[in-house]
N, C-alpha and C positions, 0 to 999 in steps of 0.2 A: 078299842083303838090301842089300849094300852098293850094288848095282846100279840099289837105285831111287832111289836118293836125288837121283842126279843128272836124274833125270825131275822130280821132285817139285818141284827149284832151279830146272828149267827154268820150268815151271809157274807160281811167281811171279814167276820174273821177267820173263815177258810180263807180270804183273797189275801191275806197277809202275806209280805216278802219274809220270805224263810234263810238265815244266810247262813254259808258253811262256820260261820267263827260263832264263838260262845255269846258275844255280845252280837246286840240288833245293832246295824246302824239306820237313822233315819235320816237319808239321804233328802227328804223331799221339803226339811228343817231350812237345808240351803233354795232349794227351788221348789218352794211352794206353791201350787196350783191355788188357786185364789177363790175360782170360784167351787171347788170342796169344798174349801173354808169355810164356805160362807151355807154351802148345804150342812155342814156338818152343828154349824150354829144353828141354823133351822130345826134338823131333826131333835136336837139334843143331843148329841155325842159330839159335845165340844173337847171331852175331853180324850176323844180317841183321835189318829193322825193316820191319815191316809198315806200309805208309804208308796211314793212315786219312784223307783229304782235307775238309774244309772250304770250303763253297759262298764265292766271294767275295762274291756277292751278299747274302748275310746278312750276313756280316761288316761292308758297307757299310750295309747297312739299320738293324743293331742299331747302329751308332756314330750315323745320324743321328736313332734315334729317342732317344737319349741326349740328343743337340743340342737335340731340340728341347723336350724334358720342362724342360732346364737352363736353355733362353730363356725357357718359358714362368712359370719359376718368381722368373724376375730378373723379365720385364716387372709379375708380381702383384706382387711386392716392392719394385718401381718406384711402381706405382698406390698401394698402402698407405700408402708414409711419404712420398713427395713428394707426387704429385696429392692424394690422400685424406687425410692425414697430420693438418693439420687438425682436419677432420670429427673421428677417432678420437681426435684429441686432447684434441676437447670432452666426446666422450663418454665418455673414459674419465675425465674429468677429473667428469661428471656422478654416477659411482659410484662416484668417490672422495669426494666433496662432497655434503651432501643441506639443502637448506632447510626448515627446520622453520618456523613461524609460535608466535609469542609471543603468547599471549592478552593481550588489551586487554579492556574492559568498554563498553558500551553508555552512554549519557548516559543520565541521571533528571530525571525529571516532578514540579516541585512545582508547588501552587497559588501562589495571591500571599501568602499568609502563610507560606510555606516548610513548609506539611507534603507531606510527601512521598507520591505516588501510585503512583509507580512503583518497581520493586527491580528488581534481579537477581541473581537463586539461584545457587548452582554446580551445574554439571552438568558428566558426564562423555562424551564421545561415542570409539564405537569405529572408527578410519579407515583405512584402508588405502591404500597406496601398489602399483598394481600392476605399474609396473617393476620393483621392486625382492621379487618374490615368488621363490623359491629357484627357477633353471632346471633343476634335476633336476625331474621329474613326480614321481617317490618322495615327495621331499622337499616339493617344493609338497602334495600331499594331505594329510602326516602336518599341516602345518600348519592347513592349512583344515581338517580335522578336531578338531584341539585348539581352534581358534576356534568352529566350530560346536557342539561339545559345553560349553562354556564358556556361549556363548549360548542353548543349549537348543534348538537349529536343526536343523534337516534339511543336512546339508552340501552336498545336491544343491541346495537354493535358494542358499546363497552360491557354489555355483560359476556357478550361472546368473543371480547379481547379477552377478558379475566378466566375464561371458561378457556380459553388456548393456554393458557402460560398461568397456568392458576397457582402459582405458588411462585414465591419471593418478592421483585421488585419490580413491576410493569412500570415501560416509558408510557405513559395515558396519552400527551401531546407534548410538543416540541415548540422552541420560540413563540412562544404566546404573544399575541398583540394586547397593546397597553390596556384598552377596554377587558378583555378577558383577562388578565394579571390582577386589573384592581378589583374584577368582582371575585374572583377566587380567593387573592387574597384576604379580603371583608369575611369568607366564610369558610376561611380554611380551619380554625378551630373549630368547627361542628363537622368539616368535612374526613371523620374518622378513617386513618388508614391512608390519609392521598396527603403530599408534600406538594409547597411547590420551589423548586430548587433552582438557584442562579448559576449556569452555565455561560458557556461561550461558543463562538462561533466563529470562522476566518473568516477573515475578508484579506481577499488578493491585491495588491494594488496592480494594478494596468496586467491586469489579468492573463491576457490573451499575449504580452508580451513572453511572459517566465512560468508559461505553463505544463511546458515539458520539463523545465528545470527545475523548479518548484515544486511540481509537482498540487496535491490534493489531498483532503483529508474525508474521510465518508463514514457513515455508524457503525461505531461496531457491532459483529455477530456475537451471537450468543456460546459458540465455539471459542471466542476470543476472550470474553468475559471470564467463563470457564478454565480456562488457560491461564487465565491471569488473576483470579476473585479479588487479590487486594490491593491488585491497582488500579483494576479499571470497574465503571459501575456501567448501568444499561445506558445512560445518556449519554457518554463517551463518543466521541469523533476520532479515529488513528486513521497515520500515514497511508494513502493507496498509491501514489505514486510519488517519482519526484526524488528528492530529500527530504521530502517528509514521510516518507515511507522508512527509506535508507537509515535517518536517523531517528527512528521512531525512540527508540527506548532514551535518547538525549533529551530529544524537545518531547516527550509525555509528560503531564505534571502524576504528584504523587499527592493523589487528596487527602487531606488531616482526615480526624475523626474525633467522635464528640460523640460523647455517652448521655443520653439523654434517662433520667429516671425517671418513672413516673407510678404516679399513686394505686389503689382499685379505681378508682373514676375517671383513666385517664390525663389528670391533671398534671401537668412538670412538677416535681418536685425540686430538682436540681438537675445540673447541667453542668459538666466534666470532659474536657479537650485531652483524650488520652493518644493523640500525634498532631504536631499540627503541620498543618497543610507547604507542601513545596511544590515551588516553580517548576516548568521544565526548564532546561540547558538552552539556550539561546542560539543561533550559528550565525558566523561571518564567514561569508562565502569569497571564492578569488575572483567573484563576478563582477563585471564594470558594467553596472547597471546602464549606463549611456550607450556605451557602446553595445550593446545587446537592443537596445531600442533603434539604435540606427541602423544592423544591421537587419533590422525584418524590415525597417523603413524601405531602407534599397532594393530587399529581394521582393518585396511585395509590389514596389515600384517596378519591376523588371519583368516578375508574371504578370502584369496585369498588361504591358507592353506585349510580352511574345505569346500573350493566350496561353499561360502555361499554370499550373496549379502545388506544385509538390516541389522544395528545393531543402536546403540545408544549410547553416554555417556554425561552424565551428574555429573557436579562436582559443587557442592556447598559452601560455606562459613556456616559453622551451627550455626556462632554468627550474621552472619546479613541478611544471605539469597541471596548474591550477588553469580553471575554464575559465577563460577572462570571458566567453559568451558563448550560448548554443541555443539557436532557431533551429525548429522543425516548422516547416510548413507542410498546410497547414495547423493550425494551431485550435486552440480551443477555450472558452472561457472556464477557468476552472472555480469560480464561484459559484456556478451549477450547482457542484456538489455539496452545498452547503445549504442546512435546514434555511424553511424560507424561500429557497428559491424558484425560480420560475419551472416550473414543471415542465412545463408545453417545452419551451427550453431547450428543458434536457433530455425529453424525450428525442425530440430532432438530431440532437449532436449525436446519440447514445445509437438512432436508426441508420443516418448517414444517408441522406436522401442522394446523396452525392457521389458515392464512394471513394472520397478523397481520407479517408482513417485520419480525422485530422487528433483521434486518442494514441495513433501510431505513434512515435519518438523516431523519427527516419535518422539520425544522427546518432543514435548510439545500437539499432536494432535494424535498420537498414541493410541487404546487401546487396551493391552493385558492380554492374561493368565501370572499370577505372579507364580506361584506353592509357593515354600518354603516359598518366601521373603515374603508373608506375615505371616509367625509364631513371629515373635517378636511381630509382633499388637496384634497379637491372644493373647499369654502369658500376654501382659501387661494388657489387658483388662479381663484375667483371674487371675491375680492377684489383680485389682482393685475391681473386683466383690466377692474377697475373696472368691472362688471356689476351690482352691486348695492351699495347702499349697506350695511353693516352693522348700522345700526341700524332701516332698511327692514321694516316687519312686514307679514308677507302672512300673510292668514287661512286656516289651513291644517284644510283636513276629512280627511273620510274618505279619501276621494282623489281622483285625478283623471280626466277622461273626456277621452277623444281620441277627436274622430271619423276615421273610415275615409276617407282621403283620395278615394276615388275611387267610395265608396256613403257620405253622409254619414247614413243614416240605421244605420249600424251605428257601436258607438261603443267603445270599448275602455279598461275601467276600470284604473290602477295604485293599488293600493288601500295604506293609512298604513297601521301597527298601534294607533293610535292619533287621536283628534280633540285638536290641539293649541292650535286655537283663534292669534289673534295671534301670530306669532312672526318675532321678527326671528334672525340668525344665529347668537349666542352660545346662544340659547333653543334653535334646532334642533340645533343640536351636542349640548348640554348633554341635550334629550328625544329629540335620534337620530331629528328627523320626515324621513320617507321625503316629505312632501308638498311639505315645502320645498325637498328637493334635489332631487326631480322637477322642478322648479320652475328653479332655478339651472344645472341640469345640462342639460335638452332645452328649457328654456325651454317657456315656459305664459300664457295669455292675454297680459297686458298685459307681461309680464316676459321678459326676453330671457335667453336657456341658453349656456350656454358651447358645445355640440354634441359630437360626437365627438374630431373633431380635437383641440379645443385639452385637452378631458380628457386625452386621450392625453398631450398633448403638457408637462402636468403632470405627470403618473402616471409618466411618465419623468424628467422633474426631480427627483422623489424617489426615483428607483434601480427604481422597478416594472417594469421590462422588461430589467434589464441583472444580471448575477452584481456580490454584493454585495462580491468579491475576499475573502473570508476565508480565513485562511490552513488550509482542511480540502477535500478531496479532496472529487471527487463534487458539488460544488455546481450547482446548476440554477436558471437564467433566469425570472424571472415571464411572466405573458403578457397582454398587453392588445392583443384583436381591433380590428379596425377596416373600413372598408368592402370594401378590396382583399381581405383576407382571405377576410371572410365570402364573396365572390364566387368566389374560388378554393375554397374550400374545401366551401360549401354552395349553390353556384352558384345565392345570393341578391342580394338587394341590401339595406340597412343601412334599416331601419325605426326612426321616433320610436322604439318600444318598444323598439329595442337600445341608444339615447341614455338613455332611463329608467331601465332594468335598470341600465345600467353605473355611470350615479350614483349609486349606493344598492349597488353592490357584488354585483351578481347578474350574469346571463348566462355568458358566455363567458369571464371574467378568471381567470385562473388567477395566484397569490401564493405566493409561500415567506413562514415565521411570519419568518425573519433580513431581510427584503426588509422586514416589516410595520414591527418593530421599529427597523430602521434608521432606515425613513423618520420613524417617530414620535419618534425621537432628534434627528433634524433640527428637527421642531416646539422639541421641550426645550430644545435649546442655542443657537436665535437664528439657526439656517437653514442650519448646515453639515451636507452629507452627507459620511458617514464610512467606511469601508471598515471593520468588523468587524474585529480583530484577540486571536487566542487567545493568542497566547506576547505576551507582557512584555519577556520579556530570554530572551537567549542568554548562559548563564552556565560557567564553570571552576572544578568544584568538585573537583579531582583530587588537589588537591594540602591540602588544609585540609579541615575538618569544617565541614557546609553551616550560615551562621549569615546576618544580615542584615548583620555588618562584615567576613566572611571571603569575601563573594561578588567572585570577580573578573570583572565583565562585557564579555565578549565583544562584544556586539549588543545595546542598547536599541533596543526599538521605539519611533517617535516615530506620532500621527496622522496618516492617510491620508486625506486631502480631497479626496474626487474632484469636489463642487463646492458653491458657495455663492453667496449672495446672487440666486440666484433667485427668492426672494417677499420683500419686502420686512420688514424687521423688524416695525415696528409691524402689518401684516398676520398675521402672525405671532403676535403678542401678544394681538389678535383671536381668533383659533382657541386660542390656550390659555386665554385666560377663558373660552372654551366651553367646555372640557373642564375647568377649574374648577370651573364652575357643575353639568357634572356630577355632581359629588360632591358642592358643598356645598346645591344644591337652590334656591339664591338665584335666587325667580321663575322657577322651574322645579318645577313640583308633583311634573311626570313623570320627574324623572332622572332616569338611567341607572346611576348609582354611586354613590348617595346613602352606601349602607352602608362605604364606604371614608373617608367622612367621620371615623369613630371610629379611624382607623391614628392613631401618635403626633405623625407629620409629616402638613405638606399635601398636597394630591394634585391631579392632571389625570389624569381618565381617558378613554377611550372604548371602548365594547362594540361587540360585532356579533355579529348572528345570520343566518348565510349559509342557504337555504333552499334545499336538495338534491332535494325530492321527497319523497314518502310519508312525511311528516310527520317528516324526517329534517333536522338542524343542524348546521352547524360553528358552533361558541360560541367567540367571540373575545372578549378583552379587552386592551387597551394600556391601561398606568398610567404616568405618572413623577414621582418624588417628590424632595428636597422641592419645592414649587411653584417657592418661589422662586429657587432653586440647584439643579436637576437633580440626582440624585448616581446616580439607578438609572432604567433603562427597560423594562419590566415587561410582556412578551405571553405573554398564555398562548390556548391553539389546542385543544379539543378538538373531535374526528371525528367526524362521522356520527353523532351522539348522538338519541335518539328526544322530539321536543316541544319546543315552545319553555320551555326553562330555563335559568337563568342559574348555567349550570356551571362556566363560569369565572373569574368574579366574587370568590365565593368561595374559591379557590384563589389568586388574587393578592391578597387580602385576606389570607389566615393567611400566605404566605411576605412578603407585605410589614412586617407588624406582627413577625415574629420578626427580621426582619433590622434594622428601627431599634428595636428593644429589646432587642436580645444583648448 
């Protein structure tokens, strides 16, 4: 037995690891195989070592891929705080710090005697911030599920709100009712990410009265926001129509802001007001809230009488051009448009089962047949042009005959609605003959006409073809044809009969009732044309309770003269003793507005009856009172009415007699 052992010795010690260097290493010292160990104790050659060898080439491969794990973790650490360092310093510094916005309040709407039209309610809106939504998925669900069921929601729609508009500030819901306010607010600190913010809301007072004047306020777009970042936020309601459109950037409030810090745990640490929060600018409008009530009283009293649906009135100031009132009918509830309201509603108003446009503004964007009301323009621009003497009487029949220039045996009647007999210009004004200013207008036998041109070229001296600059959205141009036109457009040429038509307010002219009015303001005050003006004063009532000595004024409006002394005065005085004489009947059998004689003050008026077809009228009247001192200018415009009646006559007789006897 002893014999083999030295076979055995031999044996490994050929298997010995041989290395290039002068010394052995015995690598197998670090990683010893254990169970050799333990044969090598068995056999007896405990004191030999079994050399277990190690590839160099690993050894060099694991040391450089160490090198390069440890470069690649410096150059990230590199990029991070020096190149990048910045960057993450802003942003960490963005969810340590969060800006909230400090409710401000919207400006209010009084009339000119300081009652107020316009409010603002509180309301609550629910908002969401979606940076800052918990980055666990767990934890984001459990959230948006206590929000959803809070709001009574489907939680899959508010994931798929956030999933539309997934970054910044989503509106979640609007005016909350008191029950969902107070469980939201119970669990608004756990509810990560979602605010709930105290906003406001308009309420109209007697809505349907000052809806076209007032106008509306509706949500803003995300175009708008973008347009504006640091004024307006997504809950925001701006001007859509109205003066609150007009005067958007006065009455907008400008919300404070307030820096909120907070910890890694989301906790407040502090709280820091770095703007704080401003009003909007407030407006006093030249509206007499009364009398804007009484006139849609009477017109609405009047269609409802002649079956008719669509009228207008406008009432001016002729020394400064402020709207003392403007009805459109129909009209509309403009509380609609505000959160909260009745849907079904505003769906109705918004389809118009009816098609009466009662969102049209027929008083500033309207254009109509005038008939009569345009003869004062006529007269004054025919006494300007010194065409006819004024006290000139031409015997005026039934009408007039023009022959056929080119077959004289065919003859072409424009027919009065009346035989006037003698009548000089005050008398035609005053009895409205269609014979006379066929006459003055296209000119007639022995009597020479102003023609097209130079009508035109008056009809524009009093604003008839140009926007009257009021301060409300949406306003539209009159229109007065002429020969190029018609040739363009009906590839005619311009016949006496479109000269005759035009002087008596028929054909082709198309008129806004703010245009009519205007110009008859000019007659009132001695020849200045005025630019309409709604707001009064731009006023600061943020700080004091709104009174006539506590108003701090911003902005006075002064009169807008866009021109004057185009007809001369005394020409001028001419055309309003016509329009005297029609009310008081003096050598006028036939007046036109005799019945306005009984108002408390004097009067000048003029009628018209534009003639549409099928026995269909726009019935006009211009009134301004008192004679001799202008103080009010008085158009009223009903639509498409069936027969010759005098609908509006009436109607500016009751709102004139309530307004100089209140």
């Amino acid at each position: 037995m002893n014999q083999r052992f030295p076979i055995r010795s031999k044996e490994f010690e050929n298997r010995r690891v041989k290395l290039s260097q002068d010394s052995e290493i015995e690598p197998h010292e670090v990683l010893l195989d254990s169970l050799y160990q333990k044969r090598e104790k068995e056999s007896g050659f405990s004191g030999r070592k079994l050399e277990v060898p190690l590839l160099q080439k690993v050894l060099r491969g694991f040391f450089i891929f160490c090198f390069l794990i440890i470069s690649a973790l410096f150059i990230k650490t590199f990029q991070l705080q020096i190149i990048d360092g910045k960057k993450y310093l802003a942003l960490a510094g963005d969810n340590k710090f969060i800006t909230q916005q400090l409710q401000a309040e919207r400006g209010v709407i009084y009339d000119r005697n300081l009652e107020q039209l316009v409010f603002n309610q509180p309301s609550f809106d629910l908002l969401l911030n979606v940076n800052l939504l918990p980055k666990s998925e767990d934890a984001k669900t459990n959230v948006l599920k206590e929000v959803a069921a809070a709001l009574k929601k489907d939680v899959k729609d508010l994931e798929q709100k956030i999933k539309d508009e997934n970054d910044g500030e989503i509106l979640v819901a609007e005016n909350l009712d008191h029950e969902t306010l107070v469980l939201l607010e119970s669990k608004i600190n756990d509810l990560t990410g979602f605010q709930v913010k105290n906003n406001h809301i308009r309420y109209y007072k007697d809505s349907n009265v000052f809806s076209h004047l007032v106008g509306y306020t509706g949500k803003i777009n995300n175009e708008e926001i973008k347009a504006n970042p640091e004024v307006y936020a997504m809950s925001d309601y701006v001007g859509r129509t109205g003066v609150e459109n007009f005067y958007e950037d006065s009455l907008r409030k400008n919300s404070g802001k307030m820096r909120v810090e907070k910890d890694v745990r989301g906790n407040v640490v502090a709280k820091e007001i770095s703007q704080f929060p401003e009003s909007g600018k407030s407006l006093v409008l030249w509206l007499d809230a009364g009398l804007q009530r009484k006139a849609q009283e009477e017109l609405e009293k009047v269609l409802a009488n002649i079956g008719g649906k669509k009228a207008v009135i406008v009432a001016l100031d002729p020394n400064t051009g402020g709207v003392l009132a403007l009805v459109s009918l129909p009209s509309f509830d403009n509380n609609l448009f505000q959160k909260g309201a009745d849907q079904k509603a505003l769906k109705t108003l918004l389809e118009d089962p009816l098609l009466t446009q009662p969102l049209f503004n027929r008083a500033i964007s309207g254009g109509y047949l005038v008939g009569s009301t345009i003869k004062p323009l006529i007269a004054s621009a025919a006494l300007q042009e010194k065409i006819i003497n004024p006290d000139k009487k031409i015997n005026a029949g039934a009408y007039i005959e023009i022959p056929n220039r080119y077959d004289p045996e065919i003859t072409y009647r424009f027919k009065d609605w009346a035989v006037h007999g003698w009548t000089d210009l005050r008398k035609a004004i005053a009895e409205s003959s269609n014979y006379y200013f066929y006459t003055i207008g296209g000119g007639y036998q022995d009597q020479q006409g102003l023609g097209p041109t130079r009508i035109k070229k008056y009809l524009e001296f009093f604003g008839w073809s140009e926007k009257t600059g009021i301060d409300l959205a949406g306003e539209t141009a009159g229109f007065i044809p002429n020969k190029d036109w018609k040739k363009i457009k009906m590839n005619e040429g311009w016949w006496d009969g479109d000269t005759y038509n035009l002087s008596i307010g028929q054909g082709f002219i198309q008129i806004t009732p703010i245009e009519v009015a205007r110009a008859f303001a000019a007659i009132a005050n001695g020849g200045k044309l005025l630019s309409p003006q709604v707001v009064q004063k731009i006023v600061d009532t943020s700080e004091s309770r709104i009174s006539t000595s506590s108003l701090k004024i911003i902005k006075e409006m002064t009169p807008k003269i866009v021109r004057e002394n185009f007809i001369d005065p005394q020409n001028l005085q001419i055309v309003r003793e016509g329009m005297r004489q029609a009310v008081t009947g003096q050598n006028s059998p036939l007046a036109s507005s005799i019945s306005l004689n009984s108002l408390p003050v004097s009067s000048a008026a003029k009628t018209g009856t534009a003639e549409l077809g099928g026995n269909r009228y726009n019935n006009w009247v211009t009134v301004f009172a008192p004679y001799e001192k202008p103080e009010i200018v008085l158009t009223v415009m009903i639509e498409n009415i069936q027969g010759v009646q005098a609908a509006a006559l009436p109607v500016a007789k009751a709102v004139l007699e309530w307004y100089f006897s209140k």
